[in-house]
C-alpha positions in Angstrom: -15.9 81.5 32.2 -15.8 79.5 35.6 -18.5 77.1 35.7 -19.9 76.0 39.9 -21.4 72.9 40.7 -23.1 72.7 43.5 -22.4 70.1 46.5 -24.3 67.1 46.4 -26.7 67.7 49.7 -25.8 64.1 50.7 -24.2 61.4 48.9 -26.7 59.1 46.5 -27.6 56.1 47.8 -26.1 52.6 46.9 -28.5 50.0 45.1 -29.4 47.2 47.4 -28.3 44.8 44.9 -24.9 46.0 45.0 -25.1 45.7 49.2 -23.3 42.4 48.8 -20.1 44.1 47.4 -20.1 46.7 49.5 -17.3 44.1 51.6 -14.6 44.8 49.0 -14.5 49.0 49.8 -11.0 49.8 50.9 -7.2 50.0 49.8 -5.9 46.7 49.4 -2.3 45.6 49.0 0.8 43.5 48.9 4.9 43.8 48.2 3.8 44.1 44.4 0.1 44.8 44.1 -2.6 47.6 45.1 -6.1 47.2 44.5 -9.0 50.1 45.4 -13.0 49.4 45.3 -14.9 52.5 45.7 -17.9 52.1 47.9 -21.5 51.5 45.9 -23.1 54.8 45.0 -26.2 54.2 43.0 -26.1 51.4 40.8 -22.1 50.9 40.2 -19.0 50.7 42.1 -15.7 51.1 40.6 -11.7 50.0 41.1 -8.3 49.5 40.0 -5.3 47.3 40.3 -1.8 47.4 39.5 1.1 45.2 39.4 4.5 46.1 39.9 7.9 44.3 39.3 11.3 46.2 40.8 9.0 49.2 41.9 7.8 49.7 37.7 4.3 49.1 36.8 3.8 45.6 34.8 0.1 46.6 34.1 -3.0 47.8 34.9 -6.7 47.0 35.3 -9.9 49.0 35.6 -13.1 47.9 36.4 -17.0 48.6 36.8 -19.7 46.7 38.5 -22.8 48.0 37.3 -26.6 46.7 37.3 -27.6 44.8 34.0 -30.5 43.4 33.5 -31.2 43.6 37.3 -27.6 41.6 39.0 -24.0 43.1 39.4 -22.2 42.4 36.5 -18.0 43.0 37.2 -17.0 44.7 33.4 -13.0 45.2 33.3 -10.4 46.1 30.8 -6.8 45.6 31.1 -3.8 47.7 30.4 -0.3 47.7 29.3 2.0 50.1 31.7 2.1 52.4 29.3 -1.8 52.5 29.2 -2.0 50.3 25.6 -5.0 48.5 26.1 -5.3 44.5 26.0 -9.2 44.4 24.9 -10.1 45.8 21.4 -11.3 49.4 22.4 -15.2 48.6 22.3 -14.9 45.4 24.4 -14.3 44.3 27.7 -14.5 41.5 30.1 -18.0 41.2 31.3 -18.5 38.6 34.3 -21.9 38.6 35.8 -22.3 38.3 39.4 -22.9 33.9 40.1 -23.0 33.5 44.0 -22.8 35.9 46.5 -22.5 35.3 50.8 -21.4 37.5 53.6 -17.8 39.2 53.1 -17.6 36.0 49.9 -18.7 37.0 45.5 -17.8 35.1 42.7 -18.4 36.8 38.9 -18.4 34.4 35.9 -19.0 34.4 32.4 -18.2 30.5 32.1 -14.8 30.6 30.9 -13.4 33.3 33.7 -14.8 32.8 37.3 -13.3 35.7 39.8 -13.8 34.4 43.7 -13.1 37.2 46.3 -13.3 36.4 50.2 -12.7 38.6 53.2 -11.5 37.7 56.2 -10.7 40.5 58.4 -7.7 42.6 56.9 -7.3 39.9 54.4 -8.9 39.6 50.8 -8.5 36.6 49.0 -8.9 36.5 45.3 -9.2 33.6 42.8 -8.8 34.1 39.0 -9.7 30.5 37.5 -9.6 30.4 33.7 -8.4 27.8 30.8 -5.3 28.5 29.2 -3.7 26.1 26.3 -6.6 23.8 26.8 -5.7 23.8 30.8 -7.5 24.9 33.8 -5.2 27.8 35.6 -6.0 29.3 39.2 -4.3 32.2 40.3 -4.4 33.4 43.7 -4.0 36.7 45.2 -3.5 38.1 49.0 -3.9 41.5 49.8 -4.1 43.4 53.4 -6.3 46.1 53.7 -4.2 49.7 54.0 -5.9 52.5 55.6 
């Protein structure tokens, strides 16, 4: 039995809260990373980034921003290479959008803060967390790739 589905007449509409994100659509990338954000359609957008070390996947991450309790909130999992996730399988890490500005949005939860600014090709990332009782910042620059 083949089962049809017909063609969306036009693509849904994004939520207007998620209009702030919308900066972050695109194929992103350095020598060792590659990150995609989907455009918003409705009330989520979705990605994924990988790492890579001598051309081999190090690991994985896949995320959601949906609309909770009426703001973006960034919910992500990470994985293994060979796909073994890092998060018990009913949890994730869930950062609720904190400050938002043109092509700028920063998600935290309190103990993880996630900063991303756009300049042009360029997308900056900041993961800040605490680590061993320590305040770690990692940054990440990636060039948009059509």
């Amino acid at each position: 039995m083949l089962l049809t589905v017909p063609a969306l007449a036009q693509k849904p509409k994004a939520d207007p809260r998620l209009a702030p994100l919308a900066f972050l659509s695109g194929h992103w990338t350095s020598a060792t990373e590659e990150e995609y954000w989907s455009s918003p359609i409705g009330e989520s957008m979705v990605g994924t980034y990988r790492v890579l070390k001598d051309e081999a996947p190090v690991f994985y991450e896949f995320w959601a921003i949906e609309i909770e309790n009426g703001q973006p909130v960034y919910k992500m999992k990470h994985f293994n290479a060979n796909l073994q996730g890092w998060e018990p399988k009913d949890e994730f890490v869930r950062l609720p959008m904190t400050e938002h500005e043109a092509n700028s949005v920063t998600f935290s939860n309190g103990k993880i803060t996630l900063h991303y600014e756009r300049h042009g090709a360029m997308l900056f990332s900041t993961l800040t967390r605490t680590k061993n009782g320590k305040e770690v910042k990692d940054e990440f620059r990636l060039r948009r790739t059509p």
